[in-house]
FIVEX-235119 format. One record per residue (C-alpha): residue number from 1; residue in one letter; y negated, z, x. Coordinates in steps of 0.001 Angstrom, whole numbers. Example, Ala and Ser with C-alpha at 12.3 -4.5 7.8 and 13.67 -1.06 7.14 Angstrom:
   nr  rest        y        z        x
    1     A     4500     7800    12300
    2     S     1060     7140    13670
// end
This chain:
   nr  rest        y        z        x
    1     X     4690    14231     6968
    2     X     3073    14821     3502
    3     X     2897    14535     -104
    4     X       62    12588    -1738
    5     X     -892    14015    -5949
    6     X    -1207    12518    -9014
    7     X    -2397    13821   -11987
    8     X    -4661    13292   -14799
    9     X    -7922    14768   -15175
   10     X    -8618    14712   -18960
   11     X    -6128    15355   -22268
   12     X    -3753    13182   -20549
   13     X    -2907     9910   -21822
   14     X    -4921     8561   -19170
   15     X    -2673     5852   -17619
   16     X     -921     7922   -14788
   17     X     1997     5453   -15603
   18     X      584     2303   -14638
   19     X    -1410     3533   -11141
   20     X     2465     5148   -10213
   21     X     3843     1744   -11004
   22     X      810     -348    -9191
   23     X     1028     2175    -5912
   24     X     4313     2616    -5858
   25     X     5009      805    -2912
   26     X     3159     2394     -776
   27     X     5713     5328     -982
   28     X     9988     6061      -77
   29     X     9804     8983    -2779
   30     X     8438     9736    -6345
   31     X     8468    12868    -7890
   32     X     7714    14293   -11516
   33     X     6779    17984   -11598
   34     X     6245    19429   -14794
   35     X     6310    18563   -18939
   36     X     8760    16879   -20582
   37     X     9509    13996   -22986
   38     X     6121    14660   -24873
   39     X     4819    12302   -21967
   40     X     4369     8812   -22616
   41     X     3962     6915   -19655
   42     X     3434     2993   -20659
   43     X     3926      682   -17849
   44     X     3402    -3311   -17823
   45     X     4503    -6069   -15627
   46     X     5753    -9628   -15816
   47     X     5214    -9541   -19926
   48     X     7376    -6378   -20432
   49     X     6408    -3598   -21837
   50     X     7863      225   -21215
   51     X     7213     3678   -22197
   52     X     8959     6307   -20155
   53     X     8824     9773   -21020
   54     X    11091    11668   -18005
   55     X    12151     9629   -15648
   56     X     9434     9071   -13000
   57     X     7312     5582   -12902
   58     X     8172     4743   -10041
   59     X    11493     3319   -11422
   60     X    10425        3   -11160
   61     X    10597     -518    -7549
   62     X    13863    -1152    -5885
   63     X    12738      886    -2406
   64     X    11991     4110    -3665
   65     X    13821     6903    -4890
   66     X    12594     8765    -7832
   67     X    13267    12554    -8775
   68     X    12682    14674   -11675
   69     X    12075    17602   -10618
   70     X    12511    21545   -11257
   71     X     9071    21896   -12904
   72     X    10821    19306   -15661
   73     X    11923    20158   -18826
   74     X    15066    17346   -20122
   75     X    16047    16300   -23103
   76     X    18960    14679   -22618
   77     X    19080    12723   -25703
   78     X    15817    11461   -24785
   79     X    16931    10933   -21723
   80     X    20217     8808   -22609
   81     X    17952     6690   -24693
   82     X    15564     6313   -21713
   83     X    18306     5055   -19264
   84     X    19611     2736   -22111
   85     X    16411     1443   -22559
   86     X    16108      588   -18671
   87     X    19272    -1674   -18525
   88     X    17863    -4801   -19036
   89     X    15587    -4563   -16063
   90     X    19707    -4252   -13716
   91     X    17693    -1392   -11892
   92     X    20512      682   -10243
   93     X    19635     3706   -11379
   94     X    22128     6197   -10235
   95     X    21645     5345    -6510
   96     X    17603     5683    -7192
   97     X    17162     8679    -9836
   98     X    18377    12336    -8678
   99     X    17711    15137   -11458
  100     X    16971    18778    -9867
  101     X    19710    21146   -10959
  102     X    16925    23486   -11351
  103     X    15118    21509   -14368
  104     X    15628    23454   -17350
  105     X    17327    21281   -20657
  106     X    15603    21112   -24480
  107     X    18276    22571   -26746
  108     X    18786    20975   -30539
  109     X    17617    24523   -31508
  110     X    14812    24150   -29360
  111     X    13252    21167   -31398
  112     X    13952    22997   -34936
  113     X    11690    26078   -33481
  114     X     9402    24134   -32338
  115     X     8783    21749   -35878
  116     X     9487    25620   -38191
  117     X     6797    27409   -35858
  118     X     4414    24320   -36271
  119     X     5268    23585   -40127
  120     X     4717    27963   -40424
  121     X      670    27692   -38796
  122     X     -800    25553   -41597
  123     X    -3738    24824   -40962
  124     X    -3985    26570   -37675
  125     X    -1835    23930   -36154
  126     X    -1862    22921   -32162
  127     X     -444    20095   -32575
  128     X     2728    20273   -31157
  129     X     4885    16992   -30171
  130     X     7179    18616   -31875
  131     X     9755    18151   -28932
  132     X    11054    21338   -28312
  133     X     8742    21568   -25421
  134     X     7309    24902   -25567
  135     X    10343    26732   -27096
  136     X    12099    25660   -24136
  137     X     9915    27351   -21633
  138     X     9445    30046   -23700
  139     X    13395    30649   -22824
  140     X    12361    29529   -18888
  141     X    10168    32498   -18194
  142     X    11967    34521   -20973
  143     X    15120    33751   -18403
  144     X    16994    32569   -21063
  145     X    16874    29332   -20118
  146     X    19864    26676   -19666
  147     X    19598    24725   -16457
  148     X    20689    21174   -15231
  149     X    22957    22702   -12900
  150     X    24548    24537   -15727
  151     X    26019    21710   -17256
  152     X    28802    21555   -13870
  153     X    30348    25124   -14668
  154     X    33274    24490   -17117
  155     X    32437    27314   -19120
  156     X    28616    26193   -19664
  157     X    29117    25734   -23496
  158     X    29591    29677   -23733
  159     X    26233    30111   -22820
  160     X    24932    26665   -24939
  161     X    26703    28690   -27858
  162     X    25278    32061   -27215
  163     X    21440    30790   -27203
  164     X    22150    28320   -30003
  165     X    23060    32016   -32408
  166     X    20011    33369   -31209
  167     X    17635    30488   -31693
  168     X    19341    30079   -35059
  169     X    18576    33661   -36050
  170     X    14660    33336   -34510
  171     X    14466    30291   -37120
  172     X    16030    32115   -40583
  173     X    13498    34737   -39756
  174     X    10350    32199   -40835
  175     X     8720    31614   -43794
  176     X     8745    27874   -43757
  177     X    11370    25822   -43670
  178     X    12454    22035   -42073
  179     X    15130    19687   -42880
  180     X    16911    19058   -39751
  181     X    19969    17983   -39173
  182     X    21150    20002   -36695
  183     X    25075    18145   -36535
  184     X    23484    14945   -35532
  185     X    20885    16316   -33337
  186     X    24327    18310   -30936
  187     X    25948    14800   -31219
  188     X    23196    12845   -29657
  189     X    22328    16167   -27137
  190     X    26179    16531   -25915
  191     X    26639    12433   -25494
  192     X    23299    12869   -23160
  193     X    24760    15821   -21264
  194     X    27273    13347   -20196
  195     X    24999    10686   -19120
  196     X    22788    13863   -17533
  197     X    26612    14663   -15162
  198     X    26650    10622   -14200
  199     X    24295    11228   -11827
  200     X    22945    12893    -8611
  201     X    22047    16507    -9260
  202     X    20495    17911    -6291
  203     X    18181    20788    -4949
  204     X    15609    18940    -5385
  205     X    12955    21208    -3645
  206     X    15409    21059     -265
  207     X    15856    17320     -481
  208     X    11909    16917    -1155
  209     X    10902    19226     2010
  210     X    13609    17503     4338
  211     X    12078    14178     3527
  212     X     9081    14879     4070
  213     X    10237    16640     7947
  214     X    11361    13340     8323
  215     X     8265    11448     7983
  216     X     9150    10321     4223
  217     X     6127     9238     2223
  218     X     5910    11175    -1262
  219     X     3858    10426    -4594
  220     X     3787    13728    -6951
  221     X     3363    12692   -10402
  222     X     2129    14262   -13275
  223     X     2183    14360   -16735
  224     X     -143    15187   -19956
  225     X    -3492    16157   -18534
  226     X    -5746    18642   -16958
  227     X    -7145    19811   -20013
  228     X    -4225    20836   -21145
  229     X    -2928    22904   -18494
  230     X    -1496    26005   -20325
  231     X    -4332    28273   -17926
  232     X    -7315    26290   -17285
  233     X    -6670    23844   -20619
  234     X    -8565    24461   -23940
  235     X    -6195    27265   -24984
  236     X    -4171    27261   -27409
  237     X    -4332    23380   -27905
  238     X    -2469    23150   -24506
  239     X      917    21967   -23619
  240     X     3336    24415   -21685
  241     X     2967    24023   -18287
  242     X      788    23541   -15130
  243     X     -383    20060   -15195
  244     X    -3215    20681   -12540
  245     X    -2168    20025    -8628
  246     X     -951    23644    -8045
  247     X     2065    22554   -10744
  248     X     3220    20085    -8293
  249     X     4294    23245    -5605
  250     X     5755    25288    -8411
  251     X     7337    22189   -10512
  252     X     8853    20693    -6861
  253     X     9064    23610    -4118
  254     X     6701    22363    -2102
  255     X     4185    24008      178
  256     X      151    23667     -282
  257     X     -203    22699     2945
  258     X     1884    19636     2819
  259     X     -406    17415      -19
  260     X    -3074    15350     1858
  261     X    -4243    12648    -1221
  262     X    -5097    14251    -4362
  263     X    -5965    11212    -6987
  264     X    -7443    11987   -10050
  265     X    -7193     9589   -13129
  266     X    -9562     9623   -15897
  267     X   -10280     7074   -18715
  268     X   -13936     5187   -18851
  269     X   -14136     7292   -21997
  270     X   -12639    10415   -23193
  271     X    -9299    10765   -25998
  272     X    -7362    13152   -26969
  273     X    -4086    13724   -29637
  274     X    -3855    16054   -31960
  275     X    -5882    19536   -32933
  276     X    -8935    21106   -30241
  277     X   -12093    20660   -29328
  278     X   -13654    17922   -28012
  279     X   -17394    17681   -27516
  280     X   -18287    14310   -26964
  281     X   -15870    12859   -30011
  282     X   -17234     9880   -32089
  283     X   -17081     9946   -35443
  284     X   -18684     6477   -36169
  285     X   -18280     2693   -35861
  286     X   -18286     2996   -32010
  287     X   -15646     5282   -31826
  288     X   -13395     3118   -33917
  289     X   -14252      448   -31830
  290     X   -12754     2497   -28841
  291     X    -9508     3018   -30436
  292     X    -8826     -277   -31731
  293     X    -9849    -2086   -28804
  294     X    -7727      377   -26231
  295     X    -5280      852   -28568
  296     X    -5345     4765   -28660
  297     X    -2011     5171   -30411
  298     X      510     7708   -28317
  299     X     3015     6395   -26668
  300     X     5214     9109   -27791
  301     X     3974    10016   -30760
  302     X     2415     6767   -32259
  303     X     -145     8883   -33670
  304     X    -4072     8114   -33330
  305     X    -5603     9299   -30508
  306     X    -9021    10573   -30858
  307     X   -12189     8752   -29244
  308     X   -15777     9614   -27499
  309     X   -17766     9345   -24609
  310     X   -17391    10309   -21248
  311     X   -17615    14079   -20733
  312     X   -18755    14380   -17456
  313     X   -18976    18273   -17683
  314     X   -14806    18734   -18565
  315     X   -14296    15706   -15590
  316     X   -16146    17934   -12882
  317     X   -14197    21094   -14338
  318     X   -10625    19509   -13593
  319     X   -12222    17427   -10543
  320     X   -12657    21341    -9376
  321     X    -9670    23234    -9913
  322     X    -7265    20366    -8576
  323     X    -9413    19683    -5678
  324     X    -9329    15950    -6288
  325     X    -9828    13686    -3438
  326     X   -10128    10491    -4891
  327     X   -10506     9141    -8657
  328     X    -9169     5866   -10339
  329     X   -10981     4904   -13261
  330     X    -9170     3342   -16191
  331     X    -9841     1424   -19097
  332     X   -13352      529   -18167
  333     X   -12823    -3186   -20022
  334     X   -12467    -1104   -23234
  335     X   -16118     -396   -23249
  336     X   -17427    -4225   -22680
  337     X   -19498    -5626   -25659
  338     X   -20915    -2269   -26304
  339     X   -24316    -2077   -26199
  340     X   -25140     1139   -25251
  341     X   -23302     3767   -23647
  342     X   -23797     7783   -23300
  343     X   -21977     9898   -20326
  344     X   -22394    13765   -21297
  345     X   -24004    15390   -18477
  346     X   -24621    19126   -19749
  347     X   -23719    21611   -22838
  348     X   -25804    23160   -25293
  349     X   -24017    26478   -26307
  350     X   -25987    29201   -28717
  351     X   -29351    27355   -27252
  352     X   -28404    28040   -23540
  353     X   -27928    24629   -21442
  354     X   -24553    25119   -19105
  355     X   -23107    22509   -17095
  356     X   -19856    23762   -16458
  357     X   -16557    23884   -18593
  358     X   -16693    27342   -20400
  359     X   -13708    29315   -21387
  360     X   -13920    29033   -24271
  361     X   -14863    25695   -26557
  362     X   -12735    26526   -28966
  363     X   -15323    28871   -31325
  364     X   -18399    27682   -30527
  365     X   -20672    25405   -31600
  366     X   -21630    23065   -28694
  367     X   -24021    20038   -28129
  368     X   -22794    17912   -25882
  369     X   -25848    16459   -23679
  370     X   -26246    12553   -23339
  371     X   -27501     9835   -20315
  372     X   -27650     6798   -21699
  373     X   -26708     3553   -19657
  374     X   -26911     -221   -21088
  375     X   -23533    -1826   -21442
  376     X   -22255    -4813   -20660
  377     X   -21151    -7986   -22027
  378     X   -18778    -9870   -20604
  379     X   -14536    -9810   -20722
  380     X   -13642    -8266   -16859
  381     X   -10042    -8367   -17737
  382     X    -9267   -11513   -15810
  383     X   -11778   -10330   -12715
  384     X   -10052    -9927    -9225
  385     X   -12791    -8434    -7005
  386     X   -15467    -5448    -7266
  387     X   -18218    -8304    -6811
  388     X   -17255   -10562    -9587
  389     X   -17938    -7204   -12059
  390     X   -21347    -6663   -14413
  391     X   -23690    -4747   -12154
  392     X   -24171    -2359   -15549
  393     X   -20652    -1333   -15406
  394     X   -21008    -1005   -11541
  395     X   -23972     1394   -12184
  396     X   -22137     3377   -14716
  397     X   -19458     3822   -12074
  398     X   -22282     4811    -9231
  399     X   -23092     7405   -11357
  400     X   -19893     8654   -12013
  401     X   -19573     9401    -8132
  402     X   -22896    10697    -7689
  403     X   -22209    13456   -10163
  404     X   -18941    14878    -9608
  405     X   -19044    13503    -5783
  406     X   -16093    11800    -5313
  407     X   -15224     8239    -4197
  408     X   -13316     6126    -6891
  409     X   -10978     4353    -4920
  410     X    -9280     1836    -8018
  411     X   -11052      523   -11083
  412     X    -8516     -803   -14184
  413     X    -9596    -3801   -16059
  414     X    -6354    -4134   -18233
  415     X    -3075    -2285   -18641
  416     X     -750    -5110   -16593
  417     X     -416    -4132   -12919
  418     X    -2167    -7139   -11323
  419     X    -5069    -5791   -13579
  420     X    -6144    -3472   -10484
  421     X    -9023    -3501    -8531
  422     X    -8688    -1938    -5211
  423     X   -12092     -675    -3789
  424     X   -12799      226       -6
  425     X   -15377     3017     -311
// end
């Protein structure tokens, strides 16, 4: 009778996709609880290869049922593309995907704010996804918001029209300009409201709390990362919503004191997409190294993600305010065949050593503090079990544990599913 967390613990991108799809099993119900389709998560199985950006990743397996929940915000041409996309796997998805009528819905006008606001900054840009993301729950807690549920009243297009005029006049009121083409972008939106009405819209929160009184095994999943939570992230270069584990009871109505399993995922190194700070980021040989080799592209975006070491500091930070029981480390073959690797341990801020996550990184000028560990040199893609990997890398991981003192339960060697390692510490 409880929910089990997932969530990423860095600038997302961390491969919350592929531990969902590999642990999936294990659970009746999956549930995503906040962001939208500026999530990419990639899963890989059997030579396929799929990036979903809404629907849950639990998708994949024919026993569970996956939601999107109220914390969601939908695109539904995004979504119609999504479903498409999924046909060729003969999933059955309207018996397995219910949609919360409470999830709010990203608006044509939404996505033309979003790229005018970004295009107006200049150089002061956050980096926006450009997806209508944060225009949309600006409406949310502006209560302006159109809802999933929405779309069942007959006269729903009144209110589409009314907040369409107003959006329209918010955009002729900035400096810069975007070509958009807003005809094609309501032709594509109303063809996925359609495919939004073909399936089950539920209270979610009421069918997610009477599963769980019936002994129903949940998986909360996440999207973006910690660090980008729009309170505890590196402000303003956040995304919109709560990604940390108290999004999870706002983003699917359920209670604190059902979650038991809180698992943190975190890559072997650090990325991160688009503008902000970031400490430990390479600038060198190494750091192209990283990207090329773990092919730091966004799944959504496409665009280069950027690469350093691990930041142990920011990792203990989100380790703390989700009150992670258990880590997964991913990506950890990226690093093989490098000689040398640094884990930052500590800041250096105006002279001052901290070694916690400050508010604000943002302005100043920090030195991120190294440990050095030697690397290792062999391909553990192909390895099965814990013993068969370099005792360097198994160091590097003993560390990890000792300083932000939590057991990692899973170590990834490659980005299939059978590429798991299941440790029982």
């Amino acid at each position: 009778m409880s929910l089990d967390l997932l969530l990423g613990l860095q600038w997302g991108d961390e491969g919350k996709g592929k531990i969902v799809d590999a642990i999936t099993s294990k659970y009746d119900i999956i549930a995503r609880f906040q962001g939208g389709p500026n999530a990419g998560h990639t899963i890989e199985f059997d030579g396929h290869k799929h990036v979903l950006h809404t629907i849950p990743s639990g998708i994949f397996n024919n026993n569970s049922i996956n939601i999107i929940g109220n914390g969601v915000v939908i695109d539904p041409a995004i979504f119609l593309k999504e479903i498409n996309g999924l046909k060729k796997f003969n999933l059955d998805l309207n018996s397995k995907l219910f949609i919360s009528k409470r999830a709010h819905i990203i608006l044509p006008t939404h996505k033309i704010i979003d790229a005018t606001s970004e295009a107006s900054k200049g150089k002061k840009k956050i980096g926006s996804t450009l997806k209508g993301i944060g225009p949309t729950y600006m409406d949310k807690t502006g209560r302006n918001g159109i809802r999933v549920g929405d779309i069942l009243d007959d006269n729903w297009q009144l209110k589409y029209n009314n907040l369409k005029q107003k959006h329209l006049s918010l955009i002729s009121n900035f400096d810069e300009k975007v070509d958009i083409n807003i005809d094609e972008l309501e032709t594509n939106f109303f063809e996925g409201i359609e495919c939004l009405k073909s399936f089950n819209l539920i209270e979610s929160e009421n069918y997610l709390n009477k599963s769980i009184r019936e002994g129903k095994k949940v998986l909360a999943e996440g999207a973006q990362g910690s660090l980008l939570d729009i309170d505890f992230g590196t402000y303003p270069f956040v995304t919109s919503s709560n990604t940390t584990s108290a999004g999870a009871c706002s983003g699917l109505g359920v209670p604190p004191n059902k979650i038991k399993k809180i698992i943190g995922i975190f890559k072997a190194y650090t990325t991160r997409v688009g503008s902000g700070p970031f400490p430990t980021e390479l600038f060198n040989s190494i750091g192209k190294k990283i990207k090329e080799v773990g092919h730091e592209f966004g799944a959504t975006t496409g665009r280069d993600r950027r690469c350093g070491w691990l930041d142990l500091v920011a990792l203990k930070y989100s380790i703390q305010i989700n009150g992670v029981t258990e880590l997964n480390i991913m990506k950890s073959d990226v690093l093989s065949t490098i000689d040398k690797l640094l884990v930052c341990t500590s800041y250096t801020i105006d002279g001052e050593e901290i070694d916690f996550f400050p508010y604000d990184i943002n302005s100043k000028n920090i030195t991120p503090n190294y440990v050095e560990f030697k690397g290792w040199d062999k391909d553990i893609t192909l390895v099965k079990n814990e013993e068969e990997l370099p005792v360097e890398l198994i160091d590097y991981i003993d560390y990890i544990e000792s300083f932000v003192d939590v057991p990692i339960k899973l170590i990834s060697v490659g980005p299939d599913r059978t590429q798991t390692i299941f440790r029982n510490k």
